[in-house]
SEGU-288530 format. One record per atom (N, C-alpha, C, CB): residue in one letter; z, y, x. Coordinates in pm, whole numbers, plus 50000, padded with zeros to 5 digits. Glycine has a CB too. Layout:
N
AZYX ...
# end
This chain:
428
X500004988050083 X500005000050000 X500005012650087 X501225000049906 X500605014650216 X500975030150270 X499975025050368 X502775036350328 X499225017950421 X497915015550495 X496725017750425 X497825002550542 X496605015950307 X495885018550208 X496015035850164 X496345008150100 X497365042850117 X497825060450089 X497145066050257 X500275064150066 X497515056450391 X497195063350449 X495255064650495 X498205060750533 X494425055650524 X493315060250486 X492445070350390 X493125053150475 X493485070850251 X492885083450174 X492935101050242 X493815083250028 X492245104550275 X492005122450360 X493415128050318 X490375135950276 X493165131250192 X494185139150097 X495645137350131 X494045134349946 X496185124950200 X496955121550208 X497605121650377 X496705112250134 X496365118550436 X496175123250607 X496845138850583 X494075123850680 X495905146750489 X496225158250552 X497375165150481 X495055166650562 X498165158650418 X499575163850325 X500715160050455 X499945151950137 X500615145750491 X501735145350603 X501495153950723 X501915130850656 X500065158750740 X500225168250876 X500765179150812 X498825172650968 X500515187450716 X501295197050658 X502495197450666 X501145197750555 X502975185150575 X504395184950594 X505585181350710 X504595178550515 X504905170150837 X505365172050960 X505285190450990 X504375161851064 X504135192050983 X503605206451032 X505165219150968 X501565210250925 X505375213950867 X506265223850789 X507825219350870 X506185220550587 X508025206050844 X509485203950906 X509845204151054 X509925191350869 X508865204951141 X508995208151298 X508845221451325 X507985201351386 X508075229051228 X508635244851216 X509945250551189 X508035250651122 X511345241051166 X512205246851106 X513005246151257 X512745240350960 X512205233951381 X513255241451507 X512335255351572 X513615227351670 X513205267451560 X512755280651597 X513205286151672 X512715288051529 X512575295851736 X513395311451753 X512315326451729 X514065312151945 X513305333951706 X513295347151694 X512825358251773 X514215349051680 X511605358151895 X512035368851995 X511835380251904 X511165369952141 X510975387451796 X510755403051794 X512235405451634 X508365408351740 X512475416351589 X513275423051510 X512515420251363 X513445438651561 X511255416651356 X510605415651214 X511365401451176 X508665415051211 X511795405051049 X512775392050963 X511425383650922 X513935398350786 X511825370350970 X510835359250959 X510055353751068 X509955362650876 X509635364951103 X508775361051216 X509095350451338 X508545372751276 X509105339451331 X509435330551405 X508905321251453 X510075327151376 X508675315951605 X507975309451660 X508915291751672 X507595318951792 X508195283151657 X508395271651633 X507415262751658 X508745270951530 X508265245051667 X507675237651713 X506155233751587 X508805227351755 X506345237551483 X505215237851400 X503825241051427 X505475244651319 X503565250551476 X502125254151537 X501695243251653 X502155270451609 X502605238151749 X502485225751826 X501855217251762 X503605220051865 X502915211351667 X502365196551589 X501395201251506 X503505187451490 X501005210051469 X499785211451421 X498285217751470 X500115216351335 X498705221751574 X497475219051677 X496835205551743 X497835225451786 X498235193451751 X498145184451794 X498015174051703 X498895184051866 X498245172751576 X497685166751461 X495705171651426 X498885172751330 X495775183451443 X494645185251413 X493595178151508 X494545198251402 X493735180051685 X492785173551723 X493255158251723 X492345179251848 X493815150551649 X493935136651671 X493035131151508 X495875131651695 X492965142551415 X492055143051273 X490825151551325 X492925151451122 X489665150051383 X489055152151372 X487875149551275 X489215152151443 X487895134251203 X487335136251100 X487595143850983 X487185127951077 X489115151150934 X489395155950854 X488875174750845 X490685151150858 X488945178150721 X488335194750742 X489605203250750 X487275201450596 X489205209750845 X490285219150947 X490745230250829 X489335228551113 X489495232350757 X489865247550687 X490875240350565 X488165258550608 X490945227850562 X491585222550389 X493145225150415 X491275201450334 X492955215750565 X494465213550647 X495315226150674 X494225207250799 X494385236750694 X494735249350710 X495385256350587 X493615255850752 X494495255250471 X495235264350382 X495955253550302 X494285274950290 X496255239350281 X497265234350275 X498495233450337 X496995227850268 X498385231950497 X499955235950550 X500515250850503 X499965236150728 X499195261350515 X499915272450482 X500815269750361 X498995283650459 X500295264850253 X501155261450156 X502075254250138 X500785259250093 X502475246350207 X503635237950199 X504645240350281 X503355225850216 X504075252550412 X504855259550467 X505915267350405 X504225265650524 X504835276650320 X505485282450207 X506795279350168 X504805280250106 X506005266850052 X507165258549972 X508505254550067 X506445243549914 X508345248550183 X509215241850228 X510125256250243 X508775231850355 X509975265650309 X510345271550364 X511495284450252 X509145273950444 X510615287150108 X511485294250042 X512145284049975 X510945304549961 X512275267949934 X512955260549915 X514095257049975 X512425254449907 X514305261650081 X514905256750203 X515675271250179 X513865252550357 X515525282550152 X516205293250189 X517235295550030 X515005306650240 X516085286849924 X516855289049799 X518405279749741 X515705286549699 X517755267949847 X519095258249860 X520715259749952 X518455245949921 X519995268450059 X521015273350153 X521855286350194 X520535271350238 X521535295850118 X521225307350099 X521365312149960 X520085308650145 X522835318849899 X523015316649767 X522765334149750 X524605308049716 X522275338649645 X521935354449634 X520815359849672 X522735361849701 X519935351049718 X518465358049737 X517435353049605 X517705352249905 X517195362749596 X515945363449505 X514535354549536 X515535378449507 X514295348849413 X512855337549491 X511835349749498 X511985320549362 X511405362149449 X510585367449494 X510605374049643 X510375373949407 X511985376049686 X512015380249771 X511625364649943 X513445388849733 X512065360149862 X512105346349975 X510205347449989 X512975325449878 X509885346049885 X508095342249898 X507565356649977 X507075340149700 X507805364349942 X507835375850020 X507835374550181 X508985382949976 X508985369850186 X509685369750348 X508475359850461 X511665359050339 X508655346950371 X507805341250407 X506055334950371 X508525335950421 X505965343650275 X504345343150264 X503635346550392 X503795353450154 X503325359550504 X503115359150619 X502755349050701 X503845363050652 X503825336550668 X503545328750742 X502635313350720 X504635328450779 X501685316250579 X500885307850548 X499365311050597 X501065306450415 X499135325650639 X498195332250677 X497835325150871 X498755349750648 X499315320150938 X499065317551082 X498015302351034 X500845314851196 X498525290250988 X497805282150925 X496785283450876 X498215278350863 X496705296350775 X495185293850734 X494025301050826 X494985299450580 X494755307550900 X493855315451017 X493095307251122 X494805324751105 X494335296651137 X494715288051270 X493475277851198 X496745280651299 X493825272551113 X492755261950995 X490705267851032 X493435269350744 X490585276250996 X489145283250945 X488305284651114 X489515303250847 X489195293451226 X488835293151379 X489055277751434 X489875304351469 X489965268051417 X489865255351500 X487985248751416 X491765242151459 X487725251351300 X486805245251218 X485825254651286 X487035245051050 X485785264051352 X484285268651426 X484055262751531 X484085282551468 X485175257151602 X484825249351749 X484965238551727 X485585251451872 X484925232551627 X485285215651625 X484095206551694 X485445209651449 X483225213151660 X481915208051750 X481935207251886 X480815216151734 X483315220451945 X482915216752084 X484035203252131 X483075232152194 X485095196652004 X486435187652064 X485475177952107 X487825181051949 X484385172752060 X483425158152069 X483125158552249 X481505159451950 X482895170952346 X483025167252439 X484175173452525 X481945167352474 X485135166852520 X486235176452535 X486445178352677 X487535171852468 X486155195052718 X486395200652843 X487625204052825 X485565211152888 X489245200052929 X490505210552904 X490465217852964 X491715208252913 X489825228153036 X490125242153054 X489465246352886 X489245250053216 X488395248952889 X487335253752810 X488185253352683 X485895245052812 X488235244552634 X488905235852525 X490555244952542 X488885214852574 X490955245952604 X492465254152612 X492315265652618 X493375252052721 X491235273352644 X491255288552640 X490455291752501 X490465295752785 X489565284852449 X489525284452276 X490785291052175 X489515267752233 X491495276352204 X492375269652144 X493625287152161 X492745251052241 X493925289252272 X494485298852314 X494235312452219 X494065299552448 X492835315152238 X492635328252178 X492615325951994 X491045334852248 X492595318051955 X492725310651807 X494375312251771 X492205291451816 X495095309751882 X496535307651878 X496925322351864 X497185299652012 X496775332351957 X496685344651957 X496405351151838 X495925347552037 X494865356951785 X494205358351654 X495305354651544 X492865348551645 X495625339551531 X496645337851412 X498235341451403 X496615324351386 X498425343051513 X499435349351558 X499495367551487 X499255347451727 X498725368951576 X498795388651587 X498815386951416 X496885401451682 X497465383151368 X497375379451167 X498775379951118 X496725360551109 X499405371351148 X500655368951073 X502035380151124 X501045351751102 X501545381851226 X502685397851281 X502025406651223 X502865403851463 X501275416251220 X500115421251160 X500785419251010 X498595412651202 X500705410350943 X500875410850809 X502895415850745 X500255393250768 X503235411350839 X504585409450848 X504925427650882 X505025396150982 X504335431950923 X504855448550989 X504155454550872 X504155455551175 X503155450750794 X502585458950690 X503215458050545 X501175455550683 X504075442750503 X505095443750418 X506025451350431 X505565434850402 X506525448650563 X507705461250585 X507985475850610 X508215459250664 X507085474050715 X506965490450771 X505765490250847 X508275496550875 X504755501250806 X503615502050895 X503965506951044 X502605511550832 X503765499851098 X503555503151266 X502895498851333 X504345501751342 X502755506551526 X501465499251562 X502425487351671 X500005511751654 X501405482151685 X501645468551778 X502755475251877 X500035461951875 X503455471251962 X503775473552118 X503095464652243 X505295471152132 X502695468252354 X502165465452437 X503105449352478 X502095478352527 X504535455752466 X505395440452476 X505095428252398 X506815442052436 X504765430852266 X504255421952164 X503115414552169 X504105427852066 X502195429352238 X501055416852254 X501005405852388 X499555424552259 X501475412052515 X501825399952624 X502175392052529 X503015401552746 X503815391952490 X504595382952479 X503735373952396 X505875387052433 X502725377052252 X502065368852213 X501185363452241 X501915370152153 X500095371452378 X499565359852470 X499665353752549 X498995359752505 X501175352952575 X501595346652711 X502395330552593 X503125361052843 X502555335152505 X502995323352428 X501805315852306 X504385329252349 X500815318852336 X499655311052266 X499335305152393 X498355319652182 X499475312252541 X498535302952672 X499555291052697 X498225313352854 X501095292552681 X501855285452677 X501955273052567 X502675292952684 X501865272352453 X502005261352408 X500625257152374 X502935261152310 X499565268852389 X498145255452354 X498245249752499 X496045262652310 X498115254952620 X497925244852717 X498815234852705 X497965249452841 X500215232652692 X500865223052634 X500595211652589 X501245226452568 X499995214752468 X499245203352364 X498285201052416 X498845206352223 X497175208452480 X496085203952548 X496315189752652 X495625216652626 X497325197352730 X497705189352861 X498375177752800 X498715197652974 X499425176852707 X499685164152641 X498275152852582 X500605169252513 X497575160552494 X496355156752421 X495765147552541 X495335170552367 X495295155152616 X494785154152802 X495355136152806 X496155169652964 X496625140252832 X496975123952870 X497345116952825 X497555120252936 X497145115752648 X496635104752562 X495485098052570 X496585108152454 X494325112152581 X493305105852616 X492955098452747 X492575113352597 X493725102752836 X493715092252987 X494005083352990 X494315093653088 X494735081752859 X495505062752885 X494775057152782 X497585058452850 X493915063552698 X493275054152612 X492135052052691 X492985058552467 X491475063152798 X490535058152880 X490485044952961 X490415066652953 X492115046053038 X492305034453126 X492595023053077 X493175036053208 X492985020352925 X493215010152860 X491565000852819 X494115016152735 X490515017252764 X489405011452712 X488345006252892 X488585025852584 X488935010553007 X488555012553131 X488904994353150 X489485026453228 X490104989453139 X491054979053205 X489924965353110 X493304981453149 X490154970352955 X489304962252870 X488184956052884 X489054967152792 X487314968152919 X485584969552937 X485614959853145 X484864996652932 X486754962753177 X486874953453336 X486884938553329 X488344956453418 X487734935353212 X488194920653156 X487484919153077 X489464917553101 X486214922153012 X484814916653016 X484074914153069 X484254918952986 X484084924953156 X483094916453246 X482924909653371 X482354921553261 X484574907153388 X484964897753455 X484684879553391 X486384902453471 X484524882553310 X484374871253174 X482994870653183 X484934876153003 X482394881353157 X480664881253146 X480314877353300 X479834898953096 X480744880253396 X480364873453531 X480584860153515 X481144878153653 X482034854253509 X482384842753556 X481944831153472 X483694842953576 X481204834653328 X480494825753257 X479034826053302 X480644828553114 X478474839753320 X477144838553395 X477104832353537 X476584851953408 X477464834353633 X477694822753743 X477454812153705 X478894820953796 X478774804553594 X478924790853558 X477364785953531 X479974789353422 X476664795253406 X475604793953409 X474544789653502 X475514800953380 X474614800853580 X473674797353669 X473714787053737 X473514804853741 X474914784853771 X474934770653837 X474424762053797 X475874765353852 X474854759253638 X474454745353570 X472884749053552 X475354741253406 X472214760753570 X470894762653559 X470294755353689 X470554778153545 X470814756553803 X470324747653938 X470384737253929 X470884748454051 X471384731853825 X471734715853842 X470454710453751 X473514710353771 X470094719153630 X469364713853553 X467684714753640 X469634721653407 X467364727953710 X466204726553766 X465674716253884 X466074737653799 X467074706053899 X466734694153979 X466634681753878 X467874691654097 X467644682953824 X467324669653719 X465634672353673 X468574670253547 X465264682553638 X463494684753635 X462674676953686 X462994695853696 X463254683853784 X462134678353962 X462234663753941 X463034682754173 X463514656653915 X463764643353942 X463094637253847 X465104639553948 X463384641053728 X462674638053571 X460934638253605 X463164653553432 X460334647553666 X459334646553699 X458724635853851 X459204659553695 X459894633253932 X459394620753996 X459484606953930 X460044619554115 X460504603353806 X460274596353763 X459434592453670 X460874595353761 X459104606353635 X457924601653527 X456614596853570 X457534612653440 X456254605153725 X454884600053800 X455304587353823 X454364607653944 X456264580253865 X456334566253950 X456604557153821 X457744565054086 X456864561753655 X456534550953554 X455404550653518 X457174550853445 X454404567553539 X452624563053490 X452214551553589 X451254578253517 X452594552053747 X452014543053810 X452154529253825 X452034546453891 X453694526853774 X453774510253718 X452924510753594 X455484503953673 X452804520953513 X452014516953416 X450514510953462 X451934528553329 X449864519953531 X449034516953608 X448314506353655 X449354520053665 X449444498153744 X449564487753840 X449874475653746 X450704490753956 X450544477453617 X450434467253526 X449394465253473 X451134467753443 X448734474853426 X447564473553321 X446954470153424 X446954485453222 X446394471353524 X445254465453655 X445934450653691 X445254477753831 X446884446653666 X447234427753695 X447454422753527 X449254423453816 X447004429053439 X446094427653309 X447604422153217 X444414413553327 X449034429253255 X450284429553175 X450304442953079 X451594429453279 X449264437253029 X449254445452933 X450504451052796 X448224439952893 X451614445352777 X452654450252708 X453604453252782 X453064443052619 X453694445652909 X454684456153014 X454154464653018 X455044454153154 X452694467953053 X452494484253074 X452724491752981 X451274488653106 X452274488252885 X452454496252753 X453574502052760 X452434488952627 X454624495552797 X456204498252805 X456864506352868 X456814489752839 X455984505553017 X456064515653119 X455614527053061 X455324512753241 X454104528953024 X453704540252950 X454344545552844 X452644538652912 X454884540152755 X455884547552660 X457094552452763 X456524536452528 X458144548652844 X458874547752920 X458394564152963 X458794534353008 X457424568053008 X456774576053105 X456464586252988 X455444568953199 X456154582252880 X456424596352766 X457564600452695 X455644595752653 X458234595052715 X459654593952672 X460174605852788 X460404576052685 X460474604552916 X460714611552964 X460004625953007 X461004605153017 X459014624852961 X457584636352970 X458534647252885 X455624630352867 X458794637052713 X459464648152679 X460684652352720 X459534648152573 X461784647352795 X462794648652782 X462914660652893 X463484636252785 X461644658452970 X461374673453083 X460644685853010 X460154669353232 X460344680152898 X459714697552816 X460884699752765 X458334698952670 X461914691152694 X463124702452678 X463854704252731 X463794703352605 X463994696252833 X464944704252941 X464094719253027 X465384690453078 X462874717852978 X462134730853056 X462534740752961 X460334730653079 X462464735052836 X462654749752744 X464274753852751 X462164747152554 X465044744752767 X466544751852814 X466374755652931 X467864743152816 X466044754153017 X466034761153142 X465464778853111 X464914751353252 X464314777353079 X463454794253027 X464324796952978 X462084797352926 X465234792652832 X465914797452791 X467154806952911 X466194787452706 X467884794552951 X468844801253073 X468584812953159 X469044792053172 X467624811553199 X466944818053318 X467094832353280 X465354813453343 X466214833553115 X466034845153070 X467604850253050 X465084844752943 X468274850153051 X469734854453033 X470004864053194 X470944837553010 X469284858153304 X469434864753418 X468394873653488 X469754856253494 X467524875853359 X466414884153424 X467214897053418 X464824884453343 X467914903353337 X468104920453360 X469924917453388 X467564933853172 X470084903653417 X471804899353478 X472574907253340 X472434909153684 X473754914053389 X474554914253277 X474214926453231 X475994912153296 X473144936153235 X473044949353217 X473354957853296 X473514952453134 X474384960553444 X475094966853467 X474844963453687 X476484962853356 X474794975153698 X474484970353864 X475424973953881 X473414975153968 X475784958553979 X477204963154070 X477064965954189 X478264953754083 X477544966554270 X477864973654399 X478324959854466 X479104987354392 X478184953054593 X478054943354681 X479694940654685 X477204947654825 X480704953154696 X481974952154706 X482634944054598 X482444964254715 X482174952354495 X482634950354366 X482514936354344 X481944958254265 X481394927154349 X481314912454314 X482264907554404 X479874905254329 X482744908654556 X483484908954623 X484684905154587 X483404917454661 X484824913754508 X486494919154464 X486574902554360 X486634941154331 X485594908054242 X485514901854130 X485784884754170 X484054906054062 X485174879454274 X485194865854343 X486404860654361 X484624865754468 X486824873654482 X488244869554514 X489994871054411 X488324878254641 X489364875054275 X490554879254196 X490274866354144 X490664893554096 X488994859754097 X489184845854021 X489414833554128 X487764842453926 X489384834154251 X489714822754333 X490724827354378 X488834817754431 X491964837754343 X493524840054370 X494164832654248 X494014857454374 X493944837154128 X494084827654045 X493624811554041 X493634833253962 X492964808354102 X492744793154123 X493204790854236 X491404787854119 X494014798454329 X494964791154437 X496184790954383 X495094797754579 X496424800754299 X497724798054190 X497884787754129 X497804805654085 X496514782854057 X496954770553945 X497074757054071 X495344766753787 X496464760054172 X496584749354283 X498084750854313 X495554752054423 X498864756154298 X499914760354359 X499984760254539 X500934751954293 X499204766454562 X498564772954670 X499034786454691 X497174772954651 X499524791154858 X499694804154883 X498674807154965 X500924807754933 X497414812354903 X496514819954988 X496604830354954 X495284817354996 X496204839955094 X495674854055122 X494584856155173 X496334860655193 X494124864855082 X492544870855109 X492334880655165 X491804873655012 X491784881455273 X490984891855333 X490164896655314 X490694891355406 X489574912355331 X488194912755327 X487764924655409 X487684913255185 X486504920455480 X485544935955557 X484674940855549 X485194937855656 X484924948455466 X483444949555410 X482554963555492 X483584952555220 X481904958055605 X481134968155654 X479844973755644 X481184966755738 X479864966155534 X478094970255435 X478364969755319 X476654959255439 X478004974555210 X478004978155068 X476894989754995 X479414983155050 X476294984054894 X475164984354822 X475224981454682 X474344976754876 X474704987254607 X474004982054470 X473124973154487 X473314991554393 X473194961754371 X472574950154341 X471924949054189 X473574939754366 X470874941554175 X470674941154037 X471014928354041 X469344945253973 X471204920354172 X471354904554170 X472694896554167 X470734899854286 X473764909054063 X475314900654076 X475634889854014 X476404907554035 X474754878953937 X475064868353916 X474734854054037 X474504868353793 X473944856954066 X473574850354197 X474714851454298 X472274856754258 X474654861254337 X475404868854464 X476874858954415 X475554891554454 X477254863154300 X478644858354237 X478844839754279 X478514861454034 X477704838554154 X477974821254198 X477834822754339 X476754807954134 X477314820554468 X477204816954603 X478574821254611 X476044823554702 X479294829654619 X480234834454661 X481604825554582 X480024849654641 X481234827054503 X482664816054427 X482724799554457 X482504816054235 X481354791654478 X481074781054523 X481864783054659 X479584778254521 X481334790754732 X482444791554896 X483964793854907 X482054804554992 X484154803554794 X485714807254822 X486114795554734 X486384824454771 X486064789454647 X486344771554586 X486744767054685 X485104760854531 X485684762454761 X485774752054865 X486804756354959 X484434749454937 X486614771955009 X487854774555113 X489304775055045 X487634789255189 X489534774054913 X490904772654892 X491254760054871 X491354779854794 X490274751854849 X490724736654810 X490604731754978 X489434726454673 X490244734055128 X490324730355187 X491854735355254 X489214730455220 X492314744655203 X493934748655227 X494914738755213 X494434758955132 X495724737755308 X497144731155252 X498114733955235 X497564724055288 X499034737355124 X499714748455089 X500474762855092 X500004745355077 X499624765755210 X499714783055304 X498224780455385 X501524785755461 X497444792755373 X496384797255429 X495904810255392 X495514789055413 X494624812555483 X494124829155484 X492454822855456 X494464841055679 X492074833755399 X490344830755359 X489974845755377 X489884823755169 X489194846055459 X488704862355510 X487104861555494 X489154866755701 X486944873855352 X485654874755359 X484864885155409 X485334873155261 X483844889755498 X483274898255572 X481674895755502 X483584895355739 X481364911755488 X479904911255453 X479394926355587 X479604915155231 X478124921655692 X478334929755750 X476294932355716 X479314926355899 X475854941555824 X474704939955845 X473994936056009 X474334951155787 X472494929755978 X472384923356091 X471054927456099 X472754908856099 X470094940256168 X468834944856151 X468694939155966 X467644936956287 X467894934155938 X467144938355798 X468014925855718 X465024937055794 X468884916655725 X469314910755687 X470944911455661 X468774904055736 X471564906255577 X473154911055483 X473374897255525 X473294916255273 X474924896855584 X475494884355593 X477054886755561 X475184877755738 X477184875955466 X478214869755417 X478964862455457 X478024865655352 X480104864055554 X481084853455602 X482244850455465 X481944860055758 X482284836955474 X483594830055463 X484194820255542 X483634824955362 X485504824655555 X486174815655713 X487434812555608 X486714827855915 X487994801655617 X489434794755602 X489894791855718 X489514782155524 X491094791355673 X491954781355792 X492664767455705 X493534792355878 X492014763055647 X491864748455605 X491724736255738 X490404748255508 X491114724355665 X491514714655772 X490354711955861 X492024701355713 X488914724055819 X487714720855858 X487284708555779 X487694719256002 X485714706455902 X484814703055833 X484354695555981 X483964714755745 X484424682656002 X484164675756153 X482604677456149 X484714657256175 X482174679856274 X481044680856368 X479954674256308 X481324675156503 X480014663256289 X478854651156238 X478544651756115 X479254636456249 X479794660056037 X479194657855868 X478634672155824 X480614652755739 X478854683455910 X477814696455900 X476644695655814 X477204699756035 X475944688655865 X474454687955840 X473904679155719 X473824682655966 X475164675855597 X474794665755565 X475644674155357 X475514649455691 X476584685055470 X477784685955323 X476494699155218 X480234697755396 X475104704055241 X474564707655165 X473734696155117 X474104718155203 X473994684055110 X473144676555034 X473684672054907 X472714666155105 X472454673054830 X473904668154643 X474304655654735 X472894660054393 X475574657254625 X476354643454631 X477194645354697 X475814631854675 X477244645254836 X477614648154969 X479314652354919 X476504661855053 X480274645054963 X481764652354935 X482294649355022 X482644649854823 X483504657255094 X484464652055149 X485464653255073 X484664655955258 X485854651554967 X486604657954861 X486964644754748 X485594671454791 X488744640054764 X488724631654626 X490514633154609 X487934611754643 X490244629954473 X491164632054400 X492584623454415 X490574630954286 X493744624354328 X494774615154381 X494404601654366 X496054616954319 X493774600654304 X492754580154217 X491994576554364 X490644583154017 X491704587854452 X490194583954546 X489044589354470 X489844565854566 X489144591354377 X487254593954314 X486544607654364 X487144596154113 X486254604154399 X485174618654498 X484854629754402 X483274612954563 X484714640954426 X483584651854357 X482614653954341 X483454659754374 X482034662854247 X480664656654238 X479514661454411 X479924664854061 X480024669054456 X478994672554577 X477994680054547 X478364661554637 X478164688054443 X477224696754401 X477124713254412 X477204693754285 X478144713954435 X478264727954503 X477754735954614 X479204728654530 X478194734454715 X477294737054859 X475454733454846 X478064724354996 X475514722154734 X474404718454734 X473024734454632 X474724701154657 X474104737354547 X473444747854466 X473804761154558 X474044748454297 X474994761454638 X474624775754731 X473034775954814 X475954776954871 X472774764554875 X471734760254940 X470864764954876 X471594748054963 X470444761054762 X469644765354644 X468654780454612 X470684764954549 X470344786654599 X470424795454586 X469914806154704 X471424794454547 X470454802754844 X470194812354935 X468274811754985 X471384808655068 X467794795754951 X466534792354958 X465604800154856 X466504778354940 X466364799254754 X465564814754644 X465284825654706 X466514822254523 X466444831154778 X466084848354812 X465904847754955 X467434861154773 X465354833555039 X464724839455168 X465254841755266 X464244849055162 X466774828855249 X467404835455322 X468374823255424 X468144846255227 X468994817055477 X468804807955581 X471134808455552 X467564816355779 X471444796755607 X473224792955517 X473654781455646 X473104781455285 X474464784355747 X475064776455791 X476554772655796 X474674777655869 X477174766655897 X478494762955867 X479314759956026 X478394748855758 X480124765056057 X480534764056210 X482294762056180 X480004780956320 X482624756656289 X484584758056267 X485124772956282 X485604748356413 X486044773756255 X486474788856191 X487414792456341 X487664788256001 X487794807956347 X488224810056486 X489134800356549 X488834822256495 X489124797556643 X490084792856766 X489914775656718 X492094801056759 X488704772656658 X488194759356622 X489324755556503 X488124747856764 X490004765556432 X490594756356284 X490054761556227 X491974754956221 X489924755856108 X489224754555928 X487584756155959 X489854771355791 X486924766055855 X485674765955863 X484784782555869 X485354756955743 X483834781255881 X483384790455892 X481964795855822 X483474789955997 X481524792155642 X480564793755617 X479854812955668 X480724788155475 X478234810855709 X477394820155713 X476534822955640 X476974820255788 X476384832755555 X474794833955493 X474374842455493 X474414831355383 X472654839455540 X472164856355580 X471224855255451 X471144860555769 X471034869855418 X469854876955305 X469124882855344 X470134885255208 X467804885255301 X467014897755342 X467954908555238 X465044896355303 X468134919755339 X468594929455274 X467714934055132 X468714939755376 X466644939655159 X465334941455106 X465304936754973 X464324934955183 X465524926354915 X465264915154858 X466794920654765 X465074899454968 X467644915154787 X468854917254693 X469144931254682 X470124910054740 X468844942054750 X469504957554737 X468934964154655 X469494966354851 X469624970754562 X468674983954437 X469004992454561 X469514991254226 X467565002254534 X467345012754595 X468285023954517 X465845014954599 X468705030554567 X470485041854529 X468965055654507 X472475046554763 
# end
């Protein structure tokens, strides 16, 4: 029900009124004109107003004036025994004019809150504060006694419109900073998400563009038993083979059409070019968390003495998470993984070094082949060996050459991979 009262306008703009009216009653007095009093009211209703920007400024305006009113000779008729209600409306009528003044000038600049500059935006706001001000002193010296302004009056009233609009501004200011860094932190933890599923992707996109290849050697080597049957005149074995051999024909057109499908997901990557560091970062925050669930104490390093825009951060990502994997699972429960991206004439290289248990001499040349593991579980059952095998893959796409050496002073490991710069860098 009051989620419902509160979406109706009418109702938005009665409680700013009436906050607006009851935070006016903490005051003070500086000039001798009876009434005239400055209060926290013009605050909260400067600061209600820009948080309603869909609502109309001029309605809000000559409604608080009015409930100002009310509250205010209500308030004097309850507490205050012997005054006359004409005189009370009197006293404080004046002061429905700062509101409706304040109401009609915020509704000429509302166009400019949509891009909100705070200086610009506070010296507005300021001279609006002023204007409704002098209005309502101004009105207040002409009920009583005509006179002219004093020079004291007017400082004092622009030194106290620069004072509490910058106030509200500067408050306003850093609401909006934390809703920035909140909608900032949000829009980060997407696309930390949108990376680490696109990677995944891609990966399983490499795995699938070999099962292809393979799908397609087996399909040539069943036309040719087909072949070799029908020529020693087995004629329903071949047949068999030949169905055999279309059977899988199709099973490589749809695995081709999921593949196009996949692929196309990484032609324009996630929308958004990152910067060489940044995937960097992004790598090493999801393989800190996976030395955690390992219950693993690694520390990450990093040097980054080259950095660039990429349009290629899903790529870049998977290679990079495939390595830092491997260097935390080659840890034993304390280690360092230091990643360095430097430059080398026209080519970008990517170190990852652990201090894991290494990687012996003889099996180098063998741990980018699928399958290939040194890696098994508490049962013995190996991994699949597919990892290093799709970095390989991967670095063979962009032209670019992936080795593997023991890591300083001959402990743990030491993956290398060079890029053509050329090739992965958006031009800035």
């Amino acid at each position: 029900m009051l989620r419902m009262l509160w979406k109706n306008p009418a109702w938005q703009m009665f409680v700013i009124a009436l906050a607006t009216a009851a935070m006016g009653e903490l005051k003070v007095t500086p000039f001798n004109e009876a009434g005239f009093r400055i209060a926290l009211g013009s605050i909260t209703f400067l600061f209600l107003l820009l948080l309603s920007k869909s609502l109309s400024y001029v309605r809000i305006g000559i409604l608080t004036g009015l409930v100002v009113l009310l509250f205010r000779v209500l308030e004097e008729q309850m507490f205050r025994t012997g005054v006359p209600i004409e005189a009370s409306i009197l006293r404080h009528f004046p002061a429905s004019f700062f509101y409706i003044v304040y109401g009609v000038l915020m509704s000429l600049i509302k166009h400019r809150l949509e891009n909100f500059y705070p200086l610009r935006v506070g010296l507005l706001v300021t001279s609006i504060d002023f204007i409704s001000n002098s209005t309502e002193l101004l009105i207040r010296k002409l009920l009583a006694y005509p006179t002219a302004f004093m020079t004291s009056e007017w400082i004092f009233l622009l030194a106290l419109a620069v004072v509490r609009s910058f106030f509200v501004i500067g408050l306003y200011s850093t609401l909006i900073l934390r809703e920035l860094r909140l909608v900032h932190a949000e829009q980060r933890k997407r696309m930390e998400q949108m990376l680490t599923i696109g990677a995944g992707l891609y990966g399983e996109a490499f795995h699938l563009k070999k099962s292809i290849e393979a799908t397609e050697d087996i399909m040539a080597n069943s036309y040719k038993l087909y072949q070799t049957l029908k020529a020693s005149d087995l004629k329903e074995e071949g047949n068999q083979a030949l169905r055999i051999a279309q059977e899988i024909h199709e099973v490589k057109k749809d695995s081709q059409r999921i593949l196009a499908g996949l692929m196309k997901l990484f032609d324009k990557e996630i929308g958004v070019d990152l910067r060489v560091a940044e995937i960097v970062e992004h790598a090493i925050r999801a393989n800190e968390k996976y030395g955690e669930m390992l219950g693993k104490e690694v520390v990450f390093r990093r040097d980054m003495e080259a950095d660039f825009p990429t349009v290629h951060e899903i790529p870049l990502l998977t290679l990079l998470n495939n390595l830092l994997v491997n260097a935390v699972e080659a840890i034993e429960g304390k280690g360092v993984v230091t990643v360095r991206v430097f430059r080398v004439y026209d080519e970008t290289v990517f170190q990852v070094t652990d201090s894991g248990h290494g990687i012996p001499r003889e099996v180098r040349e063998m741990i980018f082949e699928p399958g290939f593991t040194t890696k098994f579980d508490e049962l013995g059952v190996a991994s699949t060996g597919i990892g290093l095998s799709n970095v390989r893959d991967i670095v063979n796409d962009f032209g670019g050459t992936i080795k593997v050496e023991a890591g300083p002073r001959g402990k743990g490991s030491a993956f290398e991979v060079r890029l053509p710069t050329e090739v992965i860098r958006l031009e800035e």
